[in-house]
N, CA, C and O atoms as CSV, one atom per row, in Angstrom:
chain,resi,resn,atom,element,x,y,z
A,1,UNK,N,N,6.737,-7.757,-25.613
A,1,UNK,CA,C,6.184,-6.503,-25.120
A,1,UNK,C,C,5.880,-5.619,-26.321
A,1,UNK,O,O,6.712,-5.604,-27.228
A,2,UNK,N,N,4.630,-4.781,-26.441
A,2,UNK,CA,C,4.053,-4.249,-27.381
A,2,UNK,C,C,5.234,-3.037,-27.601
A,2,UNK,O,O,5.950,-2.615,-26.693
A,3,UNK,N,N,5.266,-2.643,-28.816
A,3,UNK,CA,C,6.059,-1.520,-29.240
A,3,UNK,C,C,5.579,-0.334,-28.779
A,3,UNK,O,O,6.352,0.561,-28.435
A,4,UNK,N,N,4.191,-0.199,-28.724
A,4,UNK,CA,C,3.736,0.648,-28.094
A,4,UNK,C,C,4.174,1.269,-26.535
A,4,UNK,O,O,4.909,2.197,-26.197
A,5,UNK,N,N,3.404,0.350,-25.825
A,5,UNK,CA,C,3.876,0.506,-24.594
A,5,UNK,C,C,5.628,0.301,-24.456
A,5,UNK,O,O,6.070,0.301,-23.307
A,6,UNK,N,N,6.271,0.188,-25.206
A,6,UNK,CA,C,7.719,0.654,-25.190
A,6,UNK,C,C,7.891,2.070,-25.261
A,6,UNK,O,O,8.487,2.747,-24.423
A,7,UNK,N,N,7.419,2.425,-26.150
A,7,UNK,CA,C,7.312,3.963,-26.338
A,7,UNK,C,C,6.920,4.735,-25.725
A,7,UNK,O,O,7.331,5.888,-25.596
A,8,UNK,N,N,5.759,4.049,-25.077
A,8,UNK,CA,C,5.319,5.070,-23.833
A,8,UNK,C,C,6.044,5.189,-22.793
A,8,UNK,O,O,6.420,6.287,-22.383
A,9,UNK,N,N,6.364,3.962,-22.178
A,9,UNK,CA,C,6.836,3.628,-20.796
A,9,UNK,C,C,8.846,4.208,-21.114
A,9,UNK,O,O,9.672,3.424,-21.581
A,10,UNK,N,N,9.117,5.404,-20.790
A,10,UNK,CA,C,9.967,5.793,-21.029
A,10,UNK,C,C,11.347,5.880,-20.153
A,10,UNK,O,O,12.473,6.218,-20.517
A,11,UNK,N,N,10.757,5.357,-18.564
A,11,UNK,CA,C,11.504,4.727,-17.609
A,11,UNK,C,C,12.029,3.558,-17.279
A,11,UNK,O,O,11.203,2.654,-17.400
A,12,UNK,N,N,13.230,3.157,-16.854
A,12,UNK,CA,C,14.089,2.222,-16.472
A,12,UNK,C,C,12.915,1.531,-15.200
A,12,UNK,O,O,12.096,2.264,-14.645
A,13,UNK,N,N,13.022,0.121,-14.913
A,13,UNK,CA,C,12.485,-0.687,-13.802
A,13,UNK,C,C,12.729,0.184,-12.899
A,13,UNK,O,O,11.875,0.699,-12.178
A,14,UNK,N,N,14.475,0.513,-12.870
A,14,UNK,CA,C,14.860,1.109,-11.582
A,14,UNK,C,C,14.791,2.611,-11.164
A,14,UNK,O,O,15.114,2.995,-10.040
A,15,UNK,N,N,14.229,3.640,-12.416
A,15,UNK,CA,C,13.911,4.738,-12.183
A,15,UNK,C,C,12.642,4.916,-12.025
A,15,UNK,O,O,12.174,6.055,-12.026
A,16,UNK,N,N,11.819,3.737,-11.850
A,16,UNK,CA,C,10.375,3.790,-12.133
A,16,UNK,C,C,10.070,3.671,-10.084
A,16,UNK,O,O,9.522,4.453,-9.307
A,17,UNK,N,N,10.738,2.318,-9.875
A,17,UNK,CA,C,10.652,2.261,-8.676
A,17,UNK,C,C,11.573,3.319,-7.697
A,17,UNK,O,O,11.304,3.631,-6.537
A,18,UNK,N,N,12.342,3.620,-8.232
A,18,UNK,CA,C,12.927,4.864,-7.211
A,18,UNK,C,C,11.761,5.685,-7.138
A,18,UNK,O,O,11.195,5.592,-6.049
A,19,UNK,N,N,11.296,6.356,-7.848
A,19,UNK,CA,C,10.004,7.166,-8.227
A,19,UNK,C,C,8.855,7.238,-7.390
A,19,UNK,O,O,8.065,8.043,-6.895
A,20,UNK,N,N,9.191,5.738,-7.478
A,20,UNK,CA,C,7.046,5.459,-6.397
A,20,UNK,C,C,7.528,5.706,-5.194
A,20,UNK,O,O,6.646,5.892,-4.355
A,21,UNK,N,N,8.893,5.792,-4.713
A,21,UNK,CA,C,9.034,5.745,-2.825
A,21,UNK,C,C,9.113,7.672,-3.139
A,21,UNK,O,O,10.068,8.139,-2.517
A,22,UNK,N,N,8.695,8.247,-3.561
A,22,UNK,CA,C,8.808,9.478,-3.359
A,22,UNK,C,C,7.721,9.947,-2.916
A,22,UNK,O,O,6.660,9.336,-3.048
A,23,UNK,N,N,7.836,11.364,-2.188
A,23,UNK,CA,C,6.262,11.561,-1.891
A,23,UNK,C,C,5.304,12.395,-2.808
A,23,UNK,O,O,4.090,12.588,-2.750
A,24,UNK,N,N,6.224,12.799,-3.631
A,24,UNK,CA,C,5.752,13.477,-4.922
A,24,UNK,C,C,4.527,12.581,-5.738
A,24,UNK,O,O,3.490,13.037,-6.218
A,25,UNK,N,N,5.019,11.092,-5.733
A,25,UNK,CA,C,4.603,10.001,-6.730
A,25,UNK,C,C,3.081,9.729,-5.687
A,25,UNK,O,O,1.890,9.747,-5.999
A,26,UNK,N,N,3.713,9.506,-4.481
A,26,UNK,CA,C,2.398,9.500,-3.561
A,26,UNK,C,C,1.005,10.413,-3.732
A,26,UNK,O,O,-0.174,10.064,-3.779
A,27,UNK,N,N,1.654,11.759,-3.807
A,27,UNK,CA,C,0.532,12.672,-3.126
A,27,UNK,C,C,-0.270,12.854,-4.404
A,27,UNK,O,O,-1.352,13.420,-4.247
A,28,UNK,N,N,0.055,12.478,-5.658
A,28,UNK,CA,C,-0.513,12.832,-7.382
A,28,UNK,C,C,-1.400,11.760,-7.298
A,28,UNK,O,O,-1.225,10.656,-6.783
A,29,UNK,N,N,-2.520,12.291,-7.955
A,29,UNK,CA,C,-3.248,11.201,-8.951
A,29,UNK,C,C,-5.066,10.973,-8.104
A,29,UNK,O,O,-5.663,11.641,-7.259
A,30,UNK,N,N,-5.438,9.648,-8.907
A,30,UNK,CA,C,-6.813,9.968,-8.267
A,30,UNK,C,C,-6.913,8.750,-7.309
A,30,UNK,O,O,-6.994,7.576,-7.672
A,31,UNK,N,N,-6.890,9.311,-5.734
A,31,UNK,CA,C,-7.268,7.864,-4.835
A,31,UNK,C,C,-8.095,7.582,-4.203
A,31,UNK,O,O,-8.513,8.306,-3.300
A,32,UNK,N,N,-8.663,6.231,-4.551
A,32,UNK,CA,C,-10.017,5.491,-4.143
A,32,UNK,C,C,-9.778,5.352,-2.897
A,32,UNK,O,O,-8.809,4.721,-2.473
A,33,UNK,N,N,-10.823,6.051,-2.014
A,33,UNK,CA,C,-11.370,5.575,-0.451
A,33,UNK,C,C,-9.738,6.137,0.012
A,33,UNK,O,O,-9.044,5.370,0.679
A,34,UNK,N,N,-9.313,7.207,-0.300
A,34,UNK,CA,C,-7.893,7.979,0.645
A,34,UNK,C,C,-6.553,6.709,0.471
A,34,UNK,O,O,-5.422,7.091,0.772
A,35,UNK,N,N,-6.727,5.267,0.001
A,35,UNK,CA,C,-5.638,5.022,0.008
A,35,UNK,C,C,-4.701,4.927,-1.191
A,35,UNK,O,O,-4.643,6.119,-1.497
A,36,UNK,N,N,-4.022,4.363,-1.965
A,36,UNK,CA,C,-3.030,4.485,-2.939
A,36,UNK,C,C,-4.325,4.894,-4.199
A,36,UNK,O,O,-5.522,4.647,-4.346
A,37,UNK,N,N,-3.061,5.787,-5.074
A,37,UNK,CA,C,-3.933,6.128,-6.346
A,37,UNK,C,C,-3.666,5.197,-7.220
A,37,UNK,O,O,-2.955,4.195,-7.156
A,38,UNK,N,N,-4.408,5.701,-8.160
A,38,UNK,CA,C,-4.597,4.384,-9.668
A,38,UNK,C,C,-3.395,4.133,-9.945
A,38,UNK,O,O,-2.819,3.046,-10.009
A,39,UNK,N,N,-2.875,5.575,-10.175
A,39,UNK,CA,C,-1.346,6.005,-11.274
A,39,UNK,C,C,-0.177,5.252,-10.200
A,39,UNK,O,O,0.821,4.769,-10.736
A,40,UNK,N,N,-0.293,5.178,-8.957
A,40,UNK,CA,C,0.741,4.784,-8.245
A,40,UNK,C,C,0.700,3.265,-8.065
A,40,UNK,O,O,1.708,2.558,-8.085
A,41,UNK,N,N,-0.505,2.837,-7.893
A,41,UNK,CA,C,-0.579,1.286,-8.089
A,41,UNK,C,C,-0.247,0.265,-9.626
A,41,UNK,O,O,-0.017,-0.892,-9.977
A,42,UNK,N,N,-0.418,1.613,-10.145
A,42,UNK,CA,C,-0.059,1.315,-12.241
A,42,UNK,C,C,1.481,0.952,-12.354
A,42,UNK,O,O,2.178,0.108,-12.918
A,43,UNK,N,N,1.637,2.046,-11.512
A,43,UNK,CA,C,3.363,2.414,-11.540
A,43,UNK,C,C,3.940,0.788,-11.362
A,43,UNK,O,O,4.693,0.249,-12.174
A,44,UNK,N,N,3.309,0.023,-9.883
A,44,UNK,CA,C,4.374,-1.136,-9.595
A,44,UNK,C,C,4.071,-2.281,-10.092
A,44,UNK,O,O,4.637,-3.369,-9.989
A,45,UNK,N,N,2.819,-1.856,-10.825
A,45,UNK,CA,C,2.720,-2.809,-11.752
A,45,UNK,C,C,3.293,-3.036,-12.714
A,45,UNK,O,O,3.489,-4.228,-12.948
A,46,UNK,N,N,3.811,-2.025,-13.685
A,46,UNK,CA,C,4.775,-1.724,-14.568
A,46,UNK,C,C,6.166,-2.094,-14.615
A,46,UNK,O,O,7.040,-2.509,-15.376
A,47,UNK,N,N,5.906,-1.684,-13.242
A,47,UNK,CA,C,7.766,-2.752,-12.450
A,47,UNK,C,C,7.834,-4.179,-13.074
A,47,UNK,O,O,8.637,-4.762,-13.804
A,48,UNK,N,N,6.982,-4.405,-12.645
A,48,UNK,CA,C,6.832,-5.894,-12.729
A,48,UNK,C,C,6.988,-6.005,-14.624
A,48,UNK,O,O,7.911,-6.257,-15.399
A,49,UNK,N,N,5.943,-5.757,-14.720
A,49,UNK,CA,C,5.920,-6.012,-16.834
A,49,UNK,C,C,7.107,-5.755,-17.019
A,49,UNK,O,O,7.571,-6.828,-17.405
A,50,UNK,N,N,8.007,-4.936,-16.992
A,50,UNK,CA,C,9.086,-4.235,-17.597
A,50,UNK,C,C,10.353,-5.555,-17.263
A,50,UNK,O,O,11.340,-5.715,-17.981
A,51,UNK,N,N,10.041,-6.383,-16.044
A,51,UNK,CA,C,11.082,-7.491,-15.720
A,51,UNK,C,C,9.760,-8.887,-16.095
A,51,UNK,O,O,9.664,-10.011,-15.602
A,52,UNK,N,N,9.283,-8.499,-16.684
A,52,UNK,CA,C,8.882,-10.388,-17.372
A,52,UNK,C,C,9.742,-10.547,-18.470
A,52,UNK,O,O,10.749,-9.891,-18.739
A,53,UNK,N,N,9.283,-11.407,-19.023
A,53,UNK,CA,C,10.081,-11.750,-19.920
A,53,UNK,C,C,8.266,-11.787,-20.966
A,53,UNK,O,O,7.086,-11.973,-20.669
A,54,UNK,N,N,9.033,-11.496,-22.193
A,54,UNK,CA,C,7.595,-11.369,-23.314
A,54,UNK,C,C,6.977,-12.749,-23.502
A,54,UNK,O,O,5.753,-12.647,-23.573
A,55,UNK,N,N,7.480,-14.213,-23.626
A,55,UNK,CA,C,6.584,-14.922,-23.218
A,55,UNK,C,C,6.088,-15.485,-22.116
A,55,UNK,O,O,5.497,-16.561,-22.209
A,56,UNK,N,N,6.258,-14.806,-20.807
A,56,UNK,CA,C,5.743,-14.916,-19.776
A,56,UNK,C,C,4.735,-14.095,-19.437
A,56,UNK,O,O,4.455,-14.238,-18.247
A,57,UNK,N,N,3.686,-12.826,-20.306
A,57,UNK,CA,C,3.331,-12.239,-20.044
A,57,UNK,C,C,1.548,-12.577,-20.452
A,57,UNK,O,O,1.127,-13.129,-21.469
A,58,UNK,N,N,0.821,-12.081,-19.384
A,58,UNK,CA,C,-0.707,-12.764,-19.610
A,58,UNK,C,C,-1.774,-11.871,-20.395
A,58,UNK,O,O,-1.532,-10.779,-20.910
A,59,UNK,N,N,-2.675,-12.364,-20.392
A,59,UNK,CA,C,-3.751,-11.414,-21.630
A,59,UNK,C,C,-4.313,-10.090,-20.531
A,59,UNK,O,O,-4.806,-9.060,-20.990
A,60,UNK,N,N,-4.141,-10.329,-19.057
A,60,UNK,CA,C,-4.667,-9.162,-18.162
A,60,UNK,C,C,-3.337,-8.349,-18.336
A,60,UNK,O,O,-3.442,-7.157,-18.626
A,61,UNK,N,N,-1.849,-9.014,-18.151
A,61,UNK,CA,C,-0.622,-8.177,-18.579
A,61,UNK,C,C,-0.952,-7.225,-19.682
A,61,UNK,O,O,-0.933,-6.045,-19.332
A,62,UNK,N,N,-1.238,-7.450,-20.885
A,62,UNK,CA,C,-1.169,-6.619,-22.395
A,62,UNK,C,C,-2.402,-6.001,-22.315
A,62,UNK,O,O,-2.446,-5.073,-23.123
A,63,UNK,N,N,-3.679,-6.157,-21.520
A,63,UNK,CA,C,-4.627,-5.193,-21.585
A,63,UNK,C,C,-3.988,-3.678,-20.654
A,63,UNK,O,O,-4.257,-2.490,-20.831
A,64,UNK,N,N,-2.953,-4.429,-19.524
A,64,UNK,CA,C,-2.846,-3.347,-18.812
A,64,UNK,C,C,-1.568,-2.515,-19.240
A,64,UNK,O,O,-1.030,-1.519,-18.757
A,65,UNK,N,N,-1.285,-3.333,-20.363
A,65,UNK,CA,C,0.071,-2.415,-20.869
A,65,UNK,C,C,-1.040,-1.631,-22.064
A,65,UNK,O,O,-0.646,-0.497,-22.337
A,66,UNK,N,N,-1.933,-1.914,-22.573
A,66,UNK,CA,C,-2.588,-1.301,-23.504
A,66,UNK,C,C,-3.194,0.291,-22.459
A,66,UNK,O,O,-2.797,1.445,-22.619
A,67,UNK,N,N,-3.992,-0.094,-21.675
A,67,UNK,CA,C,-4.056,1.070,-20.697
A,67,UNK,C,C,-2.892,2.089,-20.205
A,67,UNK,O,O,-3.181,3.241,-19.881
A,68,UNK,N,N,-2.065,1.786,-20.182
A,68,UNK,CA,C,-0.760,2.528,-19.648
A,68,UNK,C,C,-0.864,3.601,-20.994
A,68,UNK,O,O,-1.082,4.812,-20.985
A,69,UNK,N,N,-0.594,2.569,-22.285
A,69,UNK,CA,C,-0.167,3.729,-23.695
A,69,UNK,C,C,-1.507,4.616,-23.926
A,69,UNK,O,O,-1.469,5.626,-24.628
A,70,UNK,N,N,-2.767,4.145,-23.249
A,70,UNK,CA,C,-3.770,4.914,-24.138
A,70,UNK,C,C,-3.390,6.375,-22.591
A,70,UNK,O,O,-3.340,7.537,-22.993
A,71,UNK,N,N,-3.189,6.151,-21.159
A,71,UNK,CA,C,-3.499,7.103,-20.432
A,71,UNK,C,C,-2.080,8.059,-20.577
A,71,UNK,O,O,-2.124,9.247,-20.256
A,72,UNK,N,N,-0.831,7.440,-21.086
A,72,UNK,CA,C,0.418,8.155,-21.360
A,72,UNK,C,C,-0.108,9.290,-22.532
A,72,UNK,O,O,0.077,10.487,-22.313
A,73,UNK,N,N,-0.711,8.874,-23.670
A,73,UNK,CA,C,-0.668,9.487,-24.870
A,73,UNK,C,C,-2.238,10.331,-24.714
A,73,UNK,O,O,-2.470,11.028,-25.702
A,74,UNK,N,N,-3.194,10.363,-23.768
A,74,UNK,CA,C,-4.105,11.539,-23.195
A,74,UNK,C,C,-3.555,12.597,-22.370
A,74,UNK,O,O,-3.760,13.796,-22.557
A,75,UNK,N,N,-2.752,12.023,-21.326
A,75,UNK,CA,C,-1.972,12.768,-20.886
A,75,UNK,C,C,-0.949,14.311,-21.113
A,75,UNK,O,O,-0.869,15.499,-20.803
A,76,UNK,N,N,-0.259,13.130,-21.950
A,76,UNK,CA,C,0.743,14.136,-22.910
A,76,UNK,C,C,0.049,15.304,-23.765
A,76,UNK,O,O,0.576,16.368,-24.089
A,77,UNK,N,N,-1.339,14.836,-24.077
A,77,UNK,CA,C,-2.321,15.473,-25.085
A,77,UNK,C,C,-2.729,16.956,-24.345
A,77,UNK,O,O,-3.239,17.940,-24.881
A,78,UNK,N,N,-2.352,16.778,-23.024
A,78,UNK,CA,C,-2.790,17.967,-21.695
A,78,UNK,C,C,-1.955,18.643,-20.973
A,78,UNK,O,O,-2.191,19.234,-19.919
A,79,UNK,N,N,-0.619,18.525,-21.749
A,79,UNK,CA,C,0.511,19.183,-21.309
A,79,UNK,C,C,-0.043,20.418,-21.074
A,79,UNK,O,O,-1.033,20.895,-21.630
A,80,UNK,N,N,0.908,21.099,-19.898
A,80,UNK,CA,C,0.271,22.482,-19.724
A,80,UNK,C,C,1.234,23.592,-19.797
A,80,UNK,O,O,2.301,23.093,-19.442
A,81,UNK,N,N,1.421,24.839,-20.072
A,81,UNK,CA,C,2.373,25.615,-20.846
A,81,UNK,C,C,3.938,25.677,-19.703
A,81,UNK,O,O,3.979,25.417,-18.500
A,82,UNK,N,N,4.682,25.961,-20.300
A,82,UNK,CA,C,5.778,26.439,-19.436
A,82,UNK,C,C,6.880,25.086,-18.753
A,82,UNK,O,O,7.054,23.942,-19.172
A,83,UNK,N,N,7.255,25.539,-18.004
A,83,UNK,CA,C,8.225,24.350,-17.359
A,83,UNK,C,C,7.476,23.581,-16.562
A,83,UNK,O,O,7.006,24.050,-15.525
A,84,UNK,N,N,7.247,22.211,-16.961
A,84,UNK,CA,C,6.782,21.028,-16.296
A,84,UNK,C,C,7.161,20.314,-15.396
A,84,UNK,O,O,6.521,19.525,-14.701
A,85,UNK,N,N,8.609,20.679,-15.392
A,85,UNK,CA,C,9.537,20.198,-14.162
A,85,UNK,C,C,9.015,19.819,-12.970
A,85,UNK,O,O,9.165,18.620,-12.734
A,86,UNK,N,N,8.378,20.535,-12.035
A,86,UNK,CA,C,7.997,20.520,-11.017
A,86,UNK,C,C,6.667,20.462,-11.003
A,86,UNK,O,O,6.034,21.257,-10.308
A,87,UNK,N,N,6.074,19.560,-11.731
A,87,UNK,CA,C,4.190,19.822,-11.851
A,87,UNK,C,C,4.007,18.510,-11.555
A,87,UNK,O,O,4.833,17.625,-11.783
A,88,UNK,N,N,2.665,18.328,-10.921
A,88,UNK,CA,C,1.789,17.547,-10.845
A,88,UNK,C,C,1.370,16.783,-12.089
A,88,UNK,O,O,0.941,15.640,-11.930
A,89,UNK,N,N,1.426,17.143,-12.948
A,89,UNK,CA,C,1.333,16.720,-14.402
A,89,UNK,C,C,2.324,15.859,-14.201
A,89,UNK,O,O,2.259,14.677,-13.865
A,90,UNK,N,N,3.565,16.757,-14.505
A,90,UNK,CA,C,4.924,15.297,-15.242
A,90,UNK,C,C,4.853,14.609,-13.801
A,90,UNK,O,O,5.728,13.759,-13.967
A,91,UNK,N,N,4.323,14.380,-12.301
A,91,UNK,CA,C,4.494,13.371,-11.429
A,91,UNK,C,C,3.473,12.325,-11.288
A,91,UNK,O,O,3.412,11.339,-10.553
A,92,UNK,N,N,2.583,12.860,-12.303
A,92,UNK,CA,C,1.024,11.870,-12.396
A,92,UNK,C,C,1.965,10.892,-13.771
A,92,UNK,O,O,2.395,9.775,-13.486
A,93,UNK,N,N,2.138,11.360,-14.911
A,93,UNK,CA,C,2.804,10.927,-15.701
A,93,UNK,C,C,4.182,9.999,-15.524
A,93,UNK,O,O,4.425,9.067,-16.289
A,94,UNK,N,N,4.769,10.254,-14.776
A,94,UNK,CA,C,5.962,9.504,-14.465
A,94,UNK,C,C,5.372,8.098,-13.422
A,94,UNK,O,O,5.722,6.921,-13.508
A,95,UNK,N,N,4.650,8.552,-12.723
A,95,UNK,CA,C,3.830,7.186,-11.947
A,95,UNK,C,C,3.314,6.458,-13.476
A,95,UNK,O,O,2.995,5.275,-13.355
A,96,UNK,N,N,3.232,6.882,-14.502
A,96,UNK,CA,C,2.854,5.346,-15.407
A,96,UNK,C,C,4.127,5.318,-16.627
A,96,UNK,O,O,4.171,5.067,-17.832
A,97,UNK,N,N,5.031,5.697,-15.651
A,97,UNK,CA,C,6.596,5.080,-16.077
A,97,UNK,C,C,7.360,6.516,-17.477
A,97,UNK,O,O,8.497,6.436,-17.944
A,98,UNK,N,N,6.411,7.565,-17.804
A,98,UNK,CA,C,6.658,8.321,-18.220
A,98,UNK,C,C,6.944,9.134,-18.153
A,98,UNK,O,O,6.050,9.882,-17.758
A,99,UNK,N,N,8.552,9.972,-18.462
A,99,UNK,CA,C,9.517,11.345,-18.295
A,99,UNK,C,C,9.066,12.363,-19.302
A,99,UNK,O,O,9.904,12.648,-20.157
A,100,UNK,N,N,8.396,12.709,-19.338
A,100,UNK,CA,C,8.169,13.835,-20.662
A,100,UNK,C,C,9.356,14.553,-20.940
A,100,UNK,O,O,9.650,14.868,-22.093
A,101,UNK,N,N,10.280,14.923,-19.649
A,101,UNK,CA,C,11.582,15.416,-19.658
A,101,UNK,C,C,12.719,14.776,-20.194
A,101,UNK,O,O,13.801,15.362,-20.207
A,102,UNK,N,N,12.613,13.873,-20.546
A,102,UNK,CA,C,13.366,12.590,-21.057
A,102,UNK,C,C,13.461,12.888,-22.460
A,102,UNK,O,O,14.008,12.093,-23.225
């Protein structure tokens, strides 16, 4: 697994998936045709990468771990002032496995 996307992905398997059953994780992000968003379908995908094992992982795996670090580190680039705690921001962000609060 890329060092990168280590760095980004700043959540546990199991804090990642606690996360997506929330409705917080639900209601964020951008969704095609009203059903699941990008960031939330990213999210359980991530599940998954985070429990392969590094030579079990495919060339569509590492493009989509490459996507995760480039949309974590735009993201972060758009922090917005004050306490993030409760924003739409850090719940779009945490759907691609990232706590800024962390």
């Amino acid at each position: 697994m890329s060092e990168d996307f280590r760095n980004a992905v700043n959540m546990t398997p199991a804090e990642l998936d606690k996360r997506l059953d929330t409705d917080e994780s639900r209601e964020v992000g951008q969704h095609a045709g009203g059903g699941e968003s990008v960031g939330h379908e990213s999210g359980r995908r991530i599940v998954t990468l985070l429990r392969k094992k590094k030579a079990d992982l495919t060339v569509d795996d590492e493009k989509h771990m490459r996507k995760v670090v480039g949309y974590v580190h735009r993201h972060l680039a758009q922090r917005p002032a004050g306490d993030v705690r409760n924003t739409r921001w850090r719940y779009s962000l945490m759907n691609w496995g990232h706590d800024p609060c962390k």
